[in-house]
C-alpha positions as CSV (number, residue, x, y, z in Angstrom):
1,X,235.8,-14.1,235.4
2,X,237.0,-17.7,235.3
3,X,240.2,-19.7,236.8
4,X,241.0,-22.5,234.9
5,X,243.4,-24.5,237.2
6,X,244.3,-28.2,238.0
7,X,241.6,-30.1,239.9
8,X,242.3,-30.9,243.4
9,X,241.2,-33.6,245.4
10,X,239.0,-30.9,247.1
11,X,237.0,-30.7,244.3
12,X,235.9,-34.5,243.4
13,X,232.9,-34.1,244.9
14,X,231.4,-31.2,243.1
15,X,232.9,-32.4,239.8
16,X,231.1,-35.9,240.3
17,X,228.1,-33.5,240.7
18,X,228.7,-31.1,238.2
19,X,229.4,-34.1,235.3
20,X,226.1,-35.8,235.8
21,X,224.3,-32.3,235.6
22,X,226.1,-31.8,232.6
23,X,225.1,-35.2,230.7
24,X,221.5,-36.2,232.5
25,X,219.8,-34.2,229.4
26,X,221.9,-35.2,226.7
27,X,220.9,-38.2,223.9
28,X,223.8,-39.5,223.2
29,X,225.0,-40.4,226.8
30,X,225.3,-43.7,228.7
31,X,224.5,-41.0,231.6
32,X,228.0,-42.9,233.2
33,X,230.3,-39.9,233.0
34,X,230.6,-38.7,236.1
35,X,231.6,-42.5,237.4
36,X,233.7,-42.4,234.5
37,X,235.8,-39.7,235.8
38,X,236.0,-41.8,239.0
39,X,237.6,-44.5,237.6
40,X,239.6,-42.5,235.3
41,X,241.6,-40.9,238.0
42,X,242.7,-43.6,239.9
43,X,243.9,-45.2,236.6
44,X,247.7,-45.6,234.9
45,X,246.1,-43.1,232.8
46,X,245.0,-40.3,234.7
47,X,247.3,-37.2,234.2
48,X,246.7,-34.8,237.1
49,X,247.7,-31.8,235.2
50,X,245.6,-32.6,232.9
51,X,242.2,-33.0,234.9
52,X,240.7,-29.5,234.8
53,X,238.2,-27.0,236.3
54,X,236.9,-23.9,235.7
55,X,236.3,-21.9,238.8
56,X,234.0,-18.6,239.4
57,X,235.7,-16.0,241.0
58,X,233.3,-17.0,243.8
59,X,234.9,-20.4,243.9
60,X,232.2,-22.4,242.6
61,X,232.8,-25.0,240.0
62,X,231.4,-24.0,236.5
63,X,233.1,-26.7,234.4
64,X,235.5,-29.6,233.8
65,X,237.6,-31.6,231.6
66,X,239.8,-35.2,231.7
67,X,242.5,-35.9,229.2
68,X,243.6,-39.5,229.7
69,X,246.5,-41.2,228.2
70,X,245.3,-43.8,225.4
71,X,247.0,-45.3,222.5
72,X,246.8,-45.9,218.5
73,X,247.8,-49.3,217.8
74,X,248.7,-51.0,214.8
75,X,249.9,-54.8,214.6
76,X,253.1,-54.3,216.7
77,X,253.5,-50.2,216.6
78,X,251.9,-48.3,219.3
79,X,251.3,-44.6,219.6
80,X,250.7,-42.5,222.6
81,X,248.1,-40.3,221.8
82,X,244.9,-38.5,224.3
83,X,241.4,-38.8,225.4
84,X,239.3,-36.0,226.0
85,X,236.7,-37.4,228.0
86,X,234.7,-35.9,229.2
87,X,234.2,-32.0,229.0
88,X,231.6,-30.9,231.3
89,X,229.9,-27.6,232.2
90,X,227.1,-27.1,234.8
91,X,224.0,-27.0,232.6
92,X,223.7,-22.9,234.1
93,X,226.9,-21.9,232.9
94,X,226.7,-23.8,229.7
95,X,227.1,-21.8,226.1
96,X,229.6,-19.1,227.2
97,X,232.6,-20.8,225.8
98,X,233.7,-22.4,229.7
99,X,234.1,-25.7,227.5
100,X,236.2,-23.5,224.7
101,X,238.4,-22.0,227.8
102,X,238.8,-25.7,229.3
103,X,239.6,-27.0,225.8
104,X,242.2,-24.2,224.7
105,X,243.7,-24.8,228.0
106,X,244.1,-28.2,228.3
107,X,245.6,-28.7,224.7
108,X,248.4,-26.3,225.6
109,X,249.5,-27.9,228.8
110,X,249.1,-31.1,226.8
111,X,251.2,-30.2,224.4
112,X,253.8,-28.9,226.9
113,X,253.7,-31.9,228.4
114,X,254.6,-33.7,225.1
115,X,251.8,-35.2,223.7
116,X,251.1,-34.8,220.1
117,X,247.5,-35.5,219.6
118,X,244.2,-35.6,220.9
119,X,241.4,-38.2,220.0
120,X,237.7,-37.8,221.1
121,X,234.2,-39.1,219.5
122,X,231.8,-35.3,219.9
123,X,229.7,-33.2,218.6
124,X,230.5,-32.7,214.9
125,X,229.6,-29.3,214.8
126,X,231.1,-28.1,218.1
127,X,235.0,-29.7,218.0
128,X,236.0,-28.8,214.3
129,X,236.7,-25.1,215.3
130,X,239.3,-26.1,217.9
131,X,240.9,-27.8,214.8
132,X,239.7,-31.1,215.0
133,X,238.8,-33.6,211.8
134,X,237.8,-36.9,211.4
135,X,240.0,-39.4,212.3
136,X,239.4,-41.2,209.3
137,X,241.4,-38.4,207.7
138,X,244.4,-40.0,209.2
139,X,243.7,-43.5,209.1
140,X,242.7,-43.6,212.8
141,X,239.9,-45.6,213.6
142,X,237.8,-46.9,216.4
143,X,236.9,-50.8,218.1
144,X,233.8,-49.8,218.2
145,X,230.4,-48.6,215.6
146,X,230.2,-45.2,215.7
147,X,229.0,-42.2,212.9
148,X,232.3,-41.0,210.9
149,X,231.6,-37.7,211.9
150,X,231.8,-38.1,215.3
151,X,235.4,-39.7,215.6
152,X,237.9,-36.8,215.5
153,X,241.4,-36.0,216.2
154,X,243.8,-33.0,216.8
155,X,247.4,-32.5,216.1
156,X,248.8,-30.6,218.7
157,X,251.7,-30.1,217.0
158,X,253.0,-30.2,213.4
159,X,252.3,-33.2,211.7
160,X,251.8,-34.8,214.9
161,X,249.8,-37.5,213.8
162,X,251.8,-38.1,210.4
163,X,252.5,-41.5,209.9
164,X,250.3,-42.8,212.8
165,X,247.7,-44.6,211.6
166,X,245.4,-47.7,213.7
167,X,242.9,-48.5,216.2
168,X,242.4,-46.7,219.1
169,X,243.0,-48.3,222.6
170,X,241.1,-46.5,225.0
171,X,242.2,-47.3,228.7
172,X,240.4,-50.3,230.4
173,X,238.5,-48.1,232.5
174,X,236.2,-46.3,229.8
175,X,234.9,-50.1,229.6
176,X,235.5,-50.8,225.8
177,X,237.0,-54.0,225.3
């Protein structure tokens, strides 16, 4: 049995451990995460209530995930939209659906916080069953090279991504200029 709660400042430490577990087998990572999430929330933005864990019932930390404020820029319209980045389960608790929970979870409080969408570049096979699709679909793109397939987007809420079309500005702290 798993709590999924807000991450407290209690819990840094074994989140910074937890996130480089989680990425120091995988190809495509810069193996950075876990000082991403560092950065991330001492940043303008870092949403506390939207910094997640998933916690055992014997209070150890099985997974986490970060949704940051970014926006959708094009020429002199702006659009608030969110990053998940990263989503990370310890690699002994990985595939049985913590990252689905952590997922599921955040977009709800995300969405009752008000935001409308969620921008991420993932697994293409893993991200379209929590209803995302390539951001090319909406004429969302990033500053950056990356596969099609791996740029995707979610409306949290109807047609919350009608009408928003541009390049994504990730916050300065993920280190893309």
């Amino acid at each position: 049995m798993l709590t999924i709660r807000q991450e407290e400042e209690k819990d840094h430490q074994e989140v910074f451990q937890l996130t480089e577990q989680a990425f120091r087998d995988m190809e495509h990572s810069d193996h950075q995460e876990h000082f991403l999430v560092e950065k991330l929330r001492k940043s303008e933005a870092f949403i506390p209530e939207l910094s997640l864990v998933a916690e055992t019932k014997n209070g150890e930390i099985a997974g986490h995930i970060l949704f940051t404020k970014l926006k959708i820029v094009n020429g002199s319209e702006t659009f608030e939209s969110l990053a998940l980045a990263p989503v990370s389960v310890k690699p002994t608790f990985q595939n049985q659906g913590i990252g689905e929970q952590l997922i599921l979870r955040g977009h709800a409080i995300a969405k009752a916080l008000g935001f409308h969408s969620v921008i991420l570049i993932g697994h293409e096979n893993y991200y379209p069953k929590f209803g995302y699709e390539k951001t090319s679909n909406f004429g969302i793109s990033f500053p950056f090279d990356i596969p099609e397939v791996n740029g995707m987007a979610v409306e949290l809420t109807k047609d919350g991504l009608k009408n928003v079309k541009g390049m994504v500005e990730y916050p300065k702290e993920f280190g893309i200029s």
